[in-house]
N, CA, C and O atoms as CSV, one atom per row, in Angstrom:
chain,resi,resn,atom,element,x,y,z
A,1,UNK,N,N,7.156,-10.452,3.868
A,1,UNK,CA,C,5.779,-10.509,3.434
A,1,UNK,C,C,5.541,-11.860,2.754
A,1,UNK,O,O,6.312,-12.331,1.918
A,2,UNK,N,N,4.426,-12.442,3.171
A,2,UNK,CA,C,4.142,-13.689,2.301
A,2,UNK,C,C,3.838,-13.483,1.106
A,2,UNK,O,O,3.348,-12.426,0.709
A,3,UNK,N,N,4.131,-14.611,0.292
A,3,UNK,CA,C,4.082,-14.714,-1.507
A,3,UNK,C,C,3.168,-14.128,-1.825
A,3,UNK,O,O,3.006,-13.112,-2.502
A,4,UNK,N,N,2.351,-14.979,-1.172
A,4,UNK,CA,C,0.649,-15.334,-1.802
A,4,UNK,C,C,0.097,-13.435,-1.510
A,4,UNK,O,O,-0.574,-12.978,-2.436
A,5,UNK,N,N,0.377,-12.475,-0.328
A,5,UNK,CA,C,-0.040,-11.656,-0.029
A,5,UNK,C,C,0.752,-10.284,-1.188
A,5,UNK,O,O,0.117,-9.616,-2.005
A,6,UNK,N,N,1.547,-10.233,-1.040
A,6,UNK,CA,C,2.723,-9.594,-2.185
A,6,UNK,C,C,2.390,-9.478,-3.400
A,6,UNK,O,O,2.419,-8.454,-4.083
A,7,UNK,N,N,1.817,-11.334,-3.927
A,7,UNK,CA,C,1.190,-11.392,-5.616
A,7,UNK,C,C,-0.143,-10.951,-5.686
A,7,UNK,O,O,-0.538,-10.355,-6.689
A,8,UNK,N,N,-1.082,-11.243,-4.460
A,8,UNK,CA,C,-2.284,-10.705,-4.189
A,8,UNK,C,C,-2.012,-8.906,-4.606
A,8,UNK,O,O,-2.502,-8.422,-5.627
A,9,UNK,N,N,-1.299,-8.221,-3.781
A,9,UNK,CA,C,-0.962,-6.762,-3.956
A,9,UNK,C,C,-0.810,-6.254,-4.999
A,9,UNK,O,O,-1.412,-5.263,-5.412
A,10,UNK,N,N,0.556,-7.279,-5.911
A,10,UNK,CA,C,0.461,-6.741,-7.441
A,10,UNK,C,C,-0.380,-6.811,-8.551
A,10,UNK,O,O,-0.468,-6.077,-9.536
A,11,UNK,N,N,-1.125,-8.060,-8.147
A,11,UNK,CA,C,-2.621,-8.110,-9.116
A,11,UNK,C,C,-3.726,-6.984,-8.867
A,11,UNK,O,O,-4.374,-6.552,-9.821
A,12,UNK,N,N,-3.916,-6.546,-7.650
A,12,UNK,CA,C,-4.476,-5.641,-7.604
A,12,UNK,C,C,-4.151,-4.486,-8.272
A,12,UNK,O,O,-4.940,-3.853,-8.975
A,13,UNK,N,N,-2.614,-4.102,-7.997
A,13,UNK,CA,C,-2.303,-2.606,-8.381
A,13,UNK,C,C,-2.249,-2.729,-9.929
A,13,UNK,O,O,-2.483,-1.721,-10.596
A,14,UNK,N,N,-1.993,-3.753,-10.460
A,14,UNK,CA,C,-2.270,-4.000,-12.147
A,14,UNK,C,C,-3.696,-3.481,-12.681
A,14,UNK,O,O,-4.111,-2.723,-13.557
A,15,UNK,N,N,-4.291,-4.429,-11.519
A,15,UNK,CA,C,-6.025,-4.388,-12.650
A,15,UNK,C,C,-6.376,-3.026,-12.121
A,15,UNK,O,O,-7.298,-2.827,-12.911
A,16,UNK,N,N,-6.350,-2.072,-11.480
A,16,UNK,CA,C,-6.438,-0.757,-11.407
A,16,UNK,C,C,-5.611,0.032,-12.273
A,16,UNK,O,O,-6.041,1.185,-12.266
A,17,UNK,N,N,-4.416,-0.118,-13.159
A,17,UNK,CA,C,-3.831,0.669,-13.406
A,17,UNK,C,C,-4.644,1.265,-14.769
A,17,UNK,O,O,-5.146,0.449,-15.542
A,18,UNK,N,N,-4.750,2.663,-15.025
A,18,UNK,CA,C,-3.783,3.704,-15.024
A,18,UNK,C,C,-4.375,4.245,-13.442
A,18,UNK,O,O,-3.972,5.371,-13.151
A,19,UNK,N,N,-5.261,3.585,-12.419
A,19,UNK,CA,C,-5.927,4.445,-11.243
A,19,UNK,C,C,-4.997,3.840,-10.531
A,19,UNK,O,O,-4.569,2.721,-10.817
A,20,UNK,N,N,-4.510,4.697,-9.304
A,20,UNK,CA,C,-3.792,4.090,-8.220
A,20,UNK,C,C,-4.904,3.235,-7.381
A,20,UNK,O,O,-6.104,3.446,-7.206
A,21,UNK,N,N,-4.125,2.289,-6.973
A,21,UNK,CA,C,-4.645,1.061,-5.882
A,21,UNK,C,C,-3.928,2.037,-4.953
A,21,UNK,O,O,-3.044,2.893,-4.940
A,22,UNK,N,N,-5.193,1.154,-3.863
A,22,UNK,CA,C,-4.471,1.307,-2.256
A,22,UNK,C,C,-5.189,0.517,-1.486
A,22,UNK,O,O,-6.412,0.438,-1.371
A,23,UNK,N,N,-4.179,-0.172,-0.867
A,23,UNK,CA,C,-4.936,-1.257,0.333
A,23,UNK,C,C,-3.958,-1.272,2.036
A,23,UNK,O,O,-3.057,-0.532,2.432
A,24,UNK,N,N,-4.390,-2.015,2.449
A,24,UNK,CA,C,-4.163,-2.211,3.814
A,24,UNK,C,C,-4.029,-3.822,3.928
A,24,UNK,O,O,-4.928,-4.592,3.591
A,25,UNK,N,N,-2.481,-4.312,4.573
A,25,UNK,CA,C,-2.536,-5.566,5.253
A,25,UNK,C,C,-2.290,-5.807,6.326
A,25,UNK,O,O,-1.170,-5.557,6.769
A,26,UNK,N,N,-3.333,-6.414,7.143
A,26,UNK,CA,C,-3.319,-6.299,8.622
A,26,UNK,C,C,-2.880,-7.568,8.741
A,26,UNK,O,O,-2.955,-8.555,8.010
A,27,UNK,N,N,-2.226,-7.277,10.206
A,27,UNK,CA,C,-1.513,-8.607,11.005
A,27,UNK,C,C,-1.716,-8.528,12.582
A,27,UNK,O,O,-2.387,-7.734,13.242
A,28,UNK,N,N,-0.845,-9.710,13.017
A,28,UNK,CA,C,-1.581,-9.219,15.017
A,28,UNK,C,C,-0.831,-8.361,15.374
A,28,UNK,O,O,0.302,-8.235,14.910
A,29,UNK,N,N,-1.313,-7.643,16.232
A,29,UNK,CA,C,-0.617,-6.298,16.848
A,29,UNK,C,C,1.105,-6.378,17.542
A,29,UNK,O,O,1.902,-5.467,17.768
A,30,UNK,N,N,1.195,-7.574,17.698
A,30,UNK,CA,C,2.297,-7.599,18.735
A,30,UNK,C,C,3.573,-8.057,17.377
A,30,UNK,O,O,4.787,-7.976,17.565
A,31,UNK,N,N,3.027,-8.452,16.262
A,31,UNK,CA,C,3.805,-9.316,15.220
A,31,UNK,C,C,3.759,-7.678,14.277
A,31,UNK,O,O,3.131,-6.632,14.442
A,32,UNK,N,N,4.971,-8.248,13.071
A,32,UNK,CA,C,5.367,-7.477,11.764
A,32,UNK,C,C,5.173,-7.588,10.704
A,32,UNK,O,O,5.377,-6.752,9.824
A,33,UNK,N,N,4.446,-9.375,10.537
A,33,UNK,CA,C,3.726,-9.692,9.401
A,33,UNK,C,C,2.904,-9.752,8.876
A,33,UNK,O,O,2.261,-10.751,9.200
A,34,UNK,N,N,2.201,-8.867,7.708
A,34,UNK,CA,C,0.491,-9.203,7.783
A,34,UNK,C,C,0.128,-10.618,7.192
A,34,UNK,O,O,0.776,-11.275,6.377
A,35,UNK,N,N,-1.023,-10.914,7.781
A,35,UNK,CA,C,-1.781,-12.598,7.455
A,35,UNK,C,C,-2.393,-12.376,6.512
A,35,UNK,O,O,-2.525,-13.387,5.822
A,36,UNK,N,N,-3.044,-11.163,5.957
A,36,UNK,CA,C,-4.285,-10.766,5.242
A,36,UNK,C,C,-3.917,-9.471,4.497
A,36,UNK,O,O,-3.260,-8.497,4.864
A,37,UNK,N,N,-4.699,-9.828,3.040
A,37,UNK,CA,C,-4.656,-8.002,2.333
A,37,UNK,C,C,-6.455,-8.027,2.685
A,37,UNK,O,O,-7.292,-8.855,3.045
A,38,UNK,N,N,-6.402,-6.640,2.342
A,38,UNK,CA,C,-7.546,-5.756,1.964
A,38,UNK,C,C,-7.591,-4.893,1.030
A,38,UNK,O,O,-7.491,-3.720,1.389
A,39,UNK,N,N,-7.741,-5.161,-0.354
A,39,UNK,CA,C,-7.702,-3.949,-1.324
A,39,UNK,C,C,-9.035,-3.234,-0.732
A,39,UNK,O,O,-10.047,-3.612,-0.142
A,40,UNK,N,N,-8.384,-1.715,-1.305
A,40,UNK,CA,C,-9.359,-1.269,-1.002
A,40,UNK,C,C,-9.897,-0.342,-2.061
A,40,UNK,O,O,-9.118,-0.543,-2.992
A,41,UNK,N,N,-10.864,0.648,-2.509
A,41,UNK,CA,C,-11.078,1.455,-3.094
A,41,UNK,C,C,-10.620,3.058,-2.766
A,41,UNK,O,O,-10.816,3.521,-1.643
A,42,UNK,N,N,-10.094,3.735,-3.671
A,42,UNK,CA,C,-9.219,4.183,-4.344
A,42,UNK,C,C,-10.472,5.929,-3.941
A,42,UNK,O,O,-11.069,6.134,-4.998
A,43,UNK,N,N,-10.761,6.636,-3.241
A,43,UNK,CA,C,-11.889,7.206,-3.610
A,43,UNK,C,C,-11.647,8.740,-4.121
A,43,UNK,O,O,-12.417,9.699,-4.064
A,44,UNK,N,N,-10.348,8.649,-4.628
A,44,UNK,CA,C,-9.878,9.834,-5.896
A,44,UNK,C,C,-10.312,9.340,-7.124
A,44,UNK,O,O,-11.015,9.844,-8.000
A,45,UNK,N,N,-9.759,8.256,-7.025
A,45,UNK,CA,C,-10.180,7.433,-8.614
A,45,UNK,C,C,-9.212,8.175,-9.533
A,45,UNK,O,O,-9.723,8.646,-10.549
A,46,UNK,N,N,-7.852,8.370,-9.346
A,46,UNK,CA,C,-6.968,9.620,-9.603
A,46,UNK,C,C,-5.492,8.707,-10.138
A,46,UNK,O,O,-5.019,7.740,-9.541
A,47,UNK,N,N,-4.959,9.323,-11.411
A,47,UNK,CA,C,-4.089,8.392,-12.056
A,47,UNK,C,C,-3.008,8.992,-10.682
A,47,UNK,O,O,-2.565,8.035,-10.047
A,48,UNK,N,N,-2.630,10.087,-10.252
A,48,UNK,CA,C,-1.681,10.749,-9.615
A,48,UNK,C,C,-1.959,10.647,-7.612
A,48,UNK,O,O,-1.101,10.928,-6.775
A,49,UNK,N,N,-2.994,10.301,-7.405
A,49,UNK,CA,C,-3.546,10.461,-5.966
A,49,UNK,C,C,-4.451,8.921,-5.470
A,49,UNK,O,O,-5.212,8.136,-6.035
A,50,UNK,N,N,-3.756,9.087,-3.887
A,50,UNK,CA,C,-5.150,8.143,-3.358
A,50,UNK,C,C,-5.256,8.130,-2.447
A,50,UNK,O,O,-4.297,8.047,-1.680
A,51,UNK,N,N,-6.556,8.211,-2.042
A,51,UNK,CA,C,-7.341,8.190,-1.034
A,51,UNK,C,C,-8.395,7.298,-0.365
A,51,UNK,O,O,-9.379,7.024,-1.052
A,52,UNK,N,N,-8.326,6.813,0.865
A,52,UNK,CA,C,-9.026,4.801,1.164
A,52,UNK,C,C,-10.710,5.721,1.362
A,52,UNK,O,O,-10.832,6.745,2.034
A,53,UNK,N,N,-11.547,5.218,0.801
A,53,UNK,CA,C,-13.106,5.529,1.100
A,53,UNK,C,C,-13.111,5.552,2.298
A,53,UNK,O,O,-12.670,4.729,3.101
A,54,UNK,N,N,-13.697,6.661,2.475
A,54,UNK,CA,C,-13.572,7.060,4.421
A,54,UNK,C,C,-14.963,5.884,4.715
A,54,UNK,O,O,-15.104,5.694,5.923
A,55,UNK,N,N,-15.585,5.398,4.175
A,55,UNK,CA,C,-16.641,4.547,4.828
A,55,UNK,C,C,-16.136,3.097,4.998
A,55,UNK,O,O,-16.294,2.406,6.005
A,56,UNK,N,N,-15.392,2.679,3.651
A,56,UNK,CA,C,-14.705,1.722,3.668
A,56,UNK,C,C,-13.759,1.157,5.102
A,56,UNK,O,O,-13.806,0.268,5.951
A,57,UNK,N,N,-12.905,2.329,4.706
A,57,UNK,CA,C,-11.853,2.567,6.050
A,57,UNK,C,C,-12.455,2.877,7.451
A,57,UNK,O,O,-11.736,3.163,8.409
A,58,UNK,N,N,-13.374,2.829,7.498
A,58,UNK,CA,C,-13.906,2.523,9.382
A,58,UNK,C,C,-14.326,1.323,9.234
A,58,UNK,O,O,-14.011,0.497,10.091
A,59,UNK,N,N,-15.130,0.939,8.126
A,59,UNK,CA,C,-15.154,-0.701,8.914
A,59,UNK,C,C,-13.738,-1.330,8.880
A,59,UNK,O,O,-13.361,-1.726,9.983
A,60,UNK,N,N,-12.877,-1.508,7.855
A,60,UNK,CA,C,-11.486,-2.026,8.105
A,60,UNK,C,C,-10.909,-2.051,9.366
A,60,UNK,O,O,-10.507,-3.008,10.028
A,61,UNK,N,N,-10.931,-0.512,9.671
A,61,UNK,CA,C,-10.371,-0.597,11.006
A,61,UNK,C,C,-10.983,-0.969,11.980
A,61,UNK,O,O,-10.315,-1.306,12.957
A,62,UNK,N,N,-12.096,-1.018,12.032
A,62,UNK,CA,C,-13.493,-1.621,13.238
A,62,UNK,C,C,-12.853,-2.984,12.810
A,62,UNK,O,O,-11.847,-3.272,13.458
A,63,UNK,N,N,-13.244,-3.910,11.817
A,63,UNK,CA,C,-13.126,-5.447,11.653
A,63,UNK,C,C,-11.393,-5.693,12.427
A,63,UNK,O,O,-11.220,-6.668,13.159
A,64,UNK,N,N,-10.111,-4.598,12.119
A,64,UNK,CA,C,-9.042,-4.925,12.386
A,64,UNK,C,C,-8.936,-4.879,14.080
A,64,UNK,O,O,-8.524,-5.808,14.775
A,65,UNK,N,N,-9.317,-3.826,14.469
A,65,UNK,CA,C,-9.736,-3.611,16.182
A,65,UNK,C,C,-10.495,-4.813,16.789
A,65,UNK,O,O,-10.304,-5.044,17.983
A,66,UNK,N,N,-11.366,-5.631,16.060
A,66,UNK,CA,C,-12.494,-6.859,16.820
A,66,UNK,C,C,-11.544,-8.000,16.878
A,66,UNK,O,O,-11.514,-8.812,17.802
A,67,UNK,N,N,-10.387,-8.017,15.323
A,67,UNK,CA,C,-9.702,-9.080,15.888
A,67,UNK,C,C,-7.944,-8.832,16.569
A,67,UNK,O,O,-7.030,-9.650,16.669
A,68,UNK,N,N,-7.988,-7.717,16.852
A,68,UNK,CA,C,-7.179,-7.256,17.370
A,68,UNK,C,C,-5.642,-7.628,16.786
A,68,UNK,O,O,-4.722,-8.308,17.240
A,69,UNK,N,N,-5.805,-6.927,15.683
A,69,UNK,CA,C,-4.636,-6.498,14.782
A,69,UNK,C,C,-4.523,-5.338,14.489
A,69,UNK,O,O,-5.227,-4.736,15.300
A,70,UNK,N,N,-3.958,-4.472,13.662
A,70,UNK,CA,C,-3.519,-3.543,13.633
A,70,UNK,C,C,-2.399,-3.415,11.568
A,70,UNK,O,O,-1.529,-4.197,11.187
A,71,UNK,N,N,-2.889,-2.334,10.891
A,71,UNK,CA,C,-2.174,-2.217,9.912
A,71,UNK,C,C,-0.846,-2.594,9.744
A,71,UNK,O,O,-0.150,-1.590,9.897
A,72,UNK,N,N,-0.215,-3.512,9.517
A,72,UNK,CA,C,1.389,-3.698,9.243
A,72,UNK,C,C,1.789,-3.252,7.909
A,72,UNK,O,O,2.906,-2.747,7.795
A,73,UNK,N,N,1.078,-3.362,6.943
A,73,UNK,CA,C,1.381,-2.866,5.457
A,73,UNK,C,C,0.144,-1.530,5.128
A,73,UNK,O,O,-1.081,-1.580,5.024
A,74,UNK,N,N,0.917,-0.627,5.054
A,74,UNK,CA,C,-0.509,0.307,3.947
A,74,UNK,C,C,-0.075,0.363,2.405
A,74,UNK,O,O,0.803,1.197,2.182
A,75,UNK,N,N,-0.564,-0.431,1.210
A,75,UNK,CA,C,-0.050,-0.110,0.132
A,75,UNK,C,C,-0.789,0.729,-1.100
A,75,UNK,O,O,-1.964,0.720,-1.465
A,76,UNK,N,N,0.292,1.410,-1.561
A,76,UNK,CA,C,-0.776,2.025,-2.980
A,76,UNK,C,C,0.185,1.831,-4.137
A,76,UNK,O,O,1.305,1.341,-3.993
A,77,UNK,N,N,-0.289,2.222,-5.232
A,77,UNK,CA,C,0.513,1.770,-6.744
A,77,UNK,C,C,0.627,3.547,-6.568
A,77,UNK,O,O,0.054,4.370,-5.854
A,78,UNK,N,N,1.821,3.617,-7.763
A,78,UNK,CA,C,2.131,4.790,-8.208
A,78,UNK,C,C,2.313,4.628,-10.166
A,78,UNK,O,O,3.382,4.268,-10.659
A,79,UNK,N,N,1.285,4.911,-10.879
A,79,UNK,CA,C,1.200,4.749,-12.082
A,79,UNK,C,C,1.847,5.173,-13.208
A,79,UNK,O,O,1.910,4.761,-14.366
A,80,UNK,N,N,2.439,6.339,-12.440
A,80,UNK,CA,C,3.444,7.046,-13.748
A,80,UNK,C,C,4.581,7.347,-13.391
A,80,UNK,O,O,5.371,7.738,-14.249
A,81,UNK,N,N,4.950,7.258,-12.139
A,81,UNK,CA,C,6.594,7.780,-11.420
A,81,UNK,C,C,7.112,6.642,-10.848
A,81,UNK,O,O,6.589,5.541,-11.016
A,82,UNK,N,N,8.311,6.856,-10.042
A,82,UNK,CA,C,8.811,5.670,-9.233
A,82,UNK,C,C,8.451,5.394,-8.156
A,82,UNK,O,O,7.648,6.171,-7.640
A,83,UNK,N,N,8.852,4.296,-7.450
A,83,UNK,CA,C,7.971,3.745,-6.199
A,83,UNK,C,C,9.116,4.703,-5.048
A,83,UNK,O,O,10.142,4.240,-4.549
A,84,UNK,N,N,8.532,6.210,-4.829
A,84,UNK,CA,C,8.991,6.529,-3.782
A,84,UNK,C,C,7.906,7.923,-3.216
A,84,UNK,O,O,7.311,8.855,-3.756
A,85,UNK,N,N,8.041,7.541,-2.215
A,85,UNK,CA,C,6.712,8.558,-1.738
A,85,UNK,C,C,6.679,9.656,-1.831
A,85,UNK,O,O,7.743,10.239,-1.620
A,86,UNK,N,N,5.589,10.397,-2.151
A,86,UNK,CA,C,5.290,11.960,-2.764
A,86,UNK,C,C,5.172,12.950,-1.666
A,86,UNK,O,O,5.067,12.566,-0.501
A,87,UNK,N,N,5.185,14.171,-1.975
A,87,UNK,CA,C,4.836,14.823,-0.437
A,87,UNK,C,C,3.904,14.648,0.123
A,87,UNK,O,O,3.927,14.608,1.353
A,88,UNK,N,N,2.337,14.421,-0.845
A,88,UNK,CA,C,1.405,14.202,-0.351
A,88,UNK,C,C,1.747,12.530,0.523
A,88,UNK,O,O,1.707,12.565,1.753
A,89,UNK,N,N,2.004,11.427,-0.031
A,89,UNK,CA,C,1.993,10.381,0.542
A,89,UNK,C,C,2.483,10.366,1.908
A,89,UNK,O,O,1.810,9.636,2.636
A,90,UNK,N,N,3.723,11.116,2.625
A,90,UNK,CA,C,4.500,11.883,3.416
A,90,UNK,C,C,3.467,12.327,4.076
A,90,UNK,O,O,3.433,11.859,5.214
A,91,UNK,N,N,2.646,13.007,3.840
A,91,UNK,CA,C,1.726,13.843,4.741
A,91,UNK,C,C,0.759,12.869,5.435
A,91,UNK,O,O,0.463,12.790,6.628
A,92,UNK,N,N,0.367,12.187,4.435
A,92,UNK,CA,C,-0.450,11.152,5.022
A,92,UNK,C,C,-0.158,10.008,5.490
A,92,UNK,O,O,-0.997,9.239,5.957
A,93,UNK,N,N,1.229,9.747,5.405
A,93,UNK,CA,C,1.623,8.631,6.379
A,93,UNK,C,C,1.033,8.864,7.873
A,93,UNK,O,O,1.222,10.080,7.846
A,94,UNK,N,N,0.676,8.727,8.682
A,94,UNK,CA,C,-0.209,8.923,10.008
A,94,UNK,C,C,0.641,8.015,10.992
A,94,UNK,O,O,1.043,8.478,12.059
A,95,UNK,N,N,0.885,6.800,10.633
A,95,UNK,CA,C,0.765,5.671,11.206
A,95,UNK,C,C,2.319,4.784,11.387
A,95,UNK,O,O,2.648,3.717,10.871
A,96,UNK,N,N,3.144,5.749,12.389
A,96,UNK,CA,C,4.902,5.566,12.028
A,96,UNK,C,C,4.991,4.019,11.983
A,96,UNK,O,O,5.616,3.576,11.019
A,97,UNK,N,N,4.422,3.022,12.948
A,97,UNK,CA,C,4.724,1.958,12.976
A,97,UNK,C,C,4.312,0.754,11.483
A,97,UNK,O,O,4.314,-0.476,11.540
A,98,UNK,N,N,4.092,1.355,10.640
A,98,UNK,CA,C,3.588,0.475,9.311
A,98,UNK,C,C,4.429,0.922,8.534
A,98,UNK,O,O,4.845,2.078,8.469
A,99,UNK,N,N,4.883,-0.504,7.543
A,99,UNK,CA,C,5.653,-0.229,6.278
A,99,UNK,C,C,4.766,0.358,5.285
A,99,UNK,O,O,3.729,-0.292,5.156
A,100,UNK,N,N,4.864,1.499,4.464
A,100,UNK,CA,C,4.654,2.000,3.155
A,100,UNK,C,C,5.124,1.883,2.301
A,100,UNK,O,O,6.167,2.410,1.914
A,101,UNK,N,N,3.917,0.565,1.398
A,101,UNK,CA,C,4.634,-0.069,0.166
A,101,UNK,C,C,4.137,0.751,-0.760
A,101,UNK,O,O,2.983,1.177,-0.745
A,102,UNK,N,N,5.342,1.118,-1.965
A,102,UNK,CA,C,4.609,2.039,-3.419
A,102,UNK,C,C,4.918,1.001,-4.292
A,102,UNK,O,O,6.100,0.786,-4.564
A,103,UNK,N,N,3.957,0.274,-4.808
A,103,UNK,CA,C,4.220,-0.523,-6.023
A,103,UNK,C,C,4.212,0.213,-7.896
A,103,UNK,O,O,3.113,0.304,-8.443
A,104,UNK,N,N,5.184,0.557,-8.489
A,104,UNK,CA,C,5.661,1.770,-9.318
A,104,UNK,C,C,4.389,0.829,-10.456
A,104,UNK,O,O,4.816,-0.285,-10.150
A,105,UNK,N,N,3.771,0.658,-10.994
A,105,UNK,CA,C,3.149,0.245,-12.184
A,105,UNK,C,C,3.184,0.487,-13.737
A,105,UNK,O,O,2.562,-0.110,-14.616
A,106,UNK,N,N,4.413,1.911,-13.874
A,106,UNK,CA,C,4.302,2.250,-14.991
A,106,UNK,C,C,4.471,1.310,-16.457
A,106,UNK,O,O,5.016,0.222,-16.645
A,107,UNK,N,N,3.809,2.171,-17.314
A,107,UNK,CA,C,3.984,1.778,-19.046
A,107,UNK,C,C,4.886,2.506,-19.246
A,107,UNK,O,O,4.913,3.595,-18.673
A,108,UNK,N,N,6.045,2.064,-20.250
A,108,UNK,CA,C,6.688,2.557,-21.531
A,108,UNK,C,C,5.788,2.628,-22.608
A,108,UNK,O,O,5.551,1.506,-23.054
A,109,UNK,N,N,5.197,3.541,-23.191
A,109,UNK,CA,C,4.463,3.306,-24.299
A,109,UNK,C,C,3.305,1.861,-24.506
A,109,UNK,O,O,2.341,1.819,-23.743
A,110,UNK,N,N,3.396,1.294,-25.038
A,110,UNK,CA,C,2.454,0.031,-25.338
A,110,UNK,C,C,3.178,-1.355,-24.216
A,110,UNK,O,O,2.700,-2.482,-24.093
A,111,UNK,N,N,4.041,-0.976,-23.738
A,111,UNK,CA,C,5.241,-1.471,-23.252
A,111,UNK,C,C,5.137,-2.072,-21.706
A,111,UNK,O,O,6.117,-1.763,-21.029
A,112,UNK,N,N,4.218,-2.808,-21.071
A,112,UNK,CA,C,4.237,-3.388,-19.771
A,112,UNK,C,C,5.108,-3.490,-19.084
A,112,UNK,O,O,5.396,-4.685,-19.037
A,113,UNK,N,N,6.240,-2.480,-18.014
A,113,UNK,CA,C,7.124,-2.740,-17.121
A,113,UNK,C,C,7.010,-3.469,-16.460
A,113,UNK,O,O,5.860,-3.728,-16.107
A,114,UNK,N,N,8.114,-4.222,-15.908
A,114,UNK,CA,C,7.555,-5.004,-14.434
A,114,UNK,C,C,7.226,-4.049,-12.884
A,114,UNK,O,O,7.526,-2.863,-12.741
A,115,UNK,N,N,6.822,-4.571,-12.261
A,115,UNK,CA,C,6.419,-3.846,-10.993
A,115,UNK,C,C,7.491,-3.774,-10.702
A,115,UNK,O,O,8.329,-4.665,-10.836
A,116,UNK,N,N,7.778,-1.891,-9.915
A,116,UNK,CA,C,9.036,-1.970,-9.038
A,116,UNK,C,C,8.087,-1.725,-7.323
A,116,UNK,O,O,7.428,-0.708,-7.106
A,117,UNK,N,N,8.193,-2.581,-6.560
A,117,UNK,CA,C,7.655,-2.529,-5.107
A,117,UNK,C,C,9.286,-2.002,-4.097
A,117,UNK,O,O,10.422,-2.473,-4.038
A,118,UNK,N,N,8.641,-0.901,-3.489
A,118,UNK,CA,C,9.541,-0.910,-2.416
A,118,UNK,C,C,8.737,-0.239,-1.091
A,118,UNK,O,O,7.598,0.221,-1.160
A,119,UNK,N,N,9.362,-0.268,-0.174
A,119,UNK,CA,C,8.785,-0.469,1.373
A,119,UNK,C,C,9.475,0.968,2.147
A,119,UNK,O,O,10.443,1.558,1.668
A,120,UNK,N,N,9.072,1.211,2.883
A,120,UNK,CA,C,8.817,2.609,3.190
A,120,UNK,C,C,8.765,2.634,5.160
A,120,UNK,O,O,8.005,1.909,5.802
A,121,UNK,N,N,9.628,3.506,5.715
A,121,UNK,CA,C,9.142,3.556,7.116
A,121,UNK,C,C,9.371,5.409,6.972
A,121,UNK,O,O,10.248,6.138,6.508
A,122,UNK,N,N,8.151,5.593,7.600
A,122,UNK,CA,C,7.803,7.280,7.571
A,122,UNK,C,C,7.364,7.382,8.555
A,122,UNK,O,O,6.370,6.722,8.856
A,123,UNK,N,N,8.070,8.434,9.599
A,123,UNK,CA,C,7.728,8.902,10.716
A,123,UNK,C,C,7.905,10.477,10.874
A,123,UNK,O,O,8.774,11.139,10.307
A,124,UNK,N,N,7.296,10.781,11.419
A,124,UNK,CA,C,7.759,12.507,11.476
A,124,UNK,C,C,8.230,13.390,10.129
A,124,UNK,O,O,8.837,14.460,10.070
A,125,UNK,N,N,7.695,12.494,9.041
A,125,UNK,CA,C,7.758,13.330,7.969
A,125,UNK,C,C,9.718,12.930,7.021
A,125,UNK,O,O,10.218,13.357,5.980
A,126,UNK,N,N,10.162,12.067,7.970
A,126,UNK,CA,C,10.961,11.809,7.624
A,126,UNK,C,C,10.712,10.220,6.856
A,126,UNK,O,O,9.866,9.426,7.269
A,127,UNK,N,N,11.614,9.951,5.686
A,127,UNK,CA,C,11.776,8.647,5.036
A,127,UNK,C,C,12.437,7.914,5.123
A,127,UNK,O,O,13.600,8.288,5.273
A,128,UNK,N,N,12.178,6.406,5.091
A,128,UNK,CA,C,13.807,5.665,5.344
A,128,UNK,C,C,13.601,4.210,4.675
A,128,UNK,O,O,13.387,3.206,5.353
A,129,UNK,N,N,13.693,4.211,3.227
A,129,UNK,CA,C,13.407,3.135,2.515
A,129,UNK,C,C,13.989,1.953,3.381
A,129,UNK,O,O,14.805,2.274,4.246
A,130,UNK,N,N,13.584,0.312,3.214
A,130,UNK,CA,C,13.499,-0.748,4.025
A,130,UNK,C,C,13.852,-1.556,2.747
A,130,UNK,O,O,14.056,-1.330,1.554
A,131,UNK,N,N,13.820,-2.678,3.653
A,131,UNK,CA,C,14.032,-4.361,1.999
A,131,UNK,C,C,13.218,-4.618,2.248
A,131,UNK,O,O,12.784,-4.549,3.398
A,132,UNK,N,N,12.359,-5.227,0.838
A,132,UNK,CA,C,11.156,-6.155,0.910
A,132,UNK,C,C,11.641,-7.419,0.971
A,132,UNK,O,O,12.522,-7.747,0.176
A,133,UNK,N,N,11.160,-8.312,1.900
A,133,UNK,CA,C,11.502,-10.007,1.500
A,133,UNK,C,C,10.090,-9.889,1.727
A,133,UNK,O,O,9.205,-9.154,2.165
A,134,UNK,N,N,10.463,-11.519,0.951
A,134,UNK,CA,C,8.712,-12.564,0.320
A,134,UNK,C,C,9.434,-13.555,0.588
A,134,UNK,O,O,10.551,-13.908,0.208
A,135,UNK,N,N,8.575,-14.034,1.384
A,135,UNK,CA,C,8.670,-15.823,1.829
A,135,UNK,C,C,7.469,-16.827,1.254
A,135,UNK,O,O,7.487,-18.028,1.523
């Protein structure tokens, strides 16, 4: 994943926190890297849950279809647990061919952790954590 897209991701899932972020980074269909984020809105608005605005999320995917790319990253923050996917997240993975990044955001008390990001391939309900590199 590129720098610039990665630090883009964690600024997002910061300035949302205690609400989970969730975005989408699309890349070209035939490639593994996304070129582009898309934060998106969150439409639980839920310290524990998230969900992409179903209005939001058709144009995304309309704009990603015109230039003919396709989701390579779907990411969301996880605000109070670790960066590993929930059953719900599991359920809603849809999309076997995309990494699922959980960027962990939690506080210790008054206490700013650093982000723990990790990457995710979910297919059939099954999990199989991945390495993140940043170039």
């Amino acid at each position: 994943m590129p720098r610039h897209l990665f630090d883009a991701m964690l600024a997002h899932c910061r300035a949302e926190h205690p609400i989970e972020a969730c975005g989408v980074m699309p890349g070209p269909r035939a490639g593994d890297v996304p070129d582009r984020i898309v934060p998106m809105r969150n439409a639980e608005r839920s310290t524990v849950a998230y969900r992409f605005n179903p209005d939001e999320q058709i144009e995304v995917w309309q704009e990603m279809a015109e230039k003919r790319e396709r989701p390579v990253v779907i990411y969301h923050s996880h605000t109070a647990t670790h960066a590993y996917p929930s059953r719900l997240d599991i359920q809603h993975a849809t999309i076997p061919e995309a990494h699922w990044v959980i960027v962990a955001t939690r506080d210790r008390g008054n206490v700013r952790m650093p982000p723990d990001v990790k990457s995710f391939r979910i297919v059939s309900g099954e999990v199989a954590e991945e390495t993140v590199t940043v170039v």
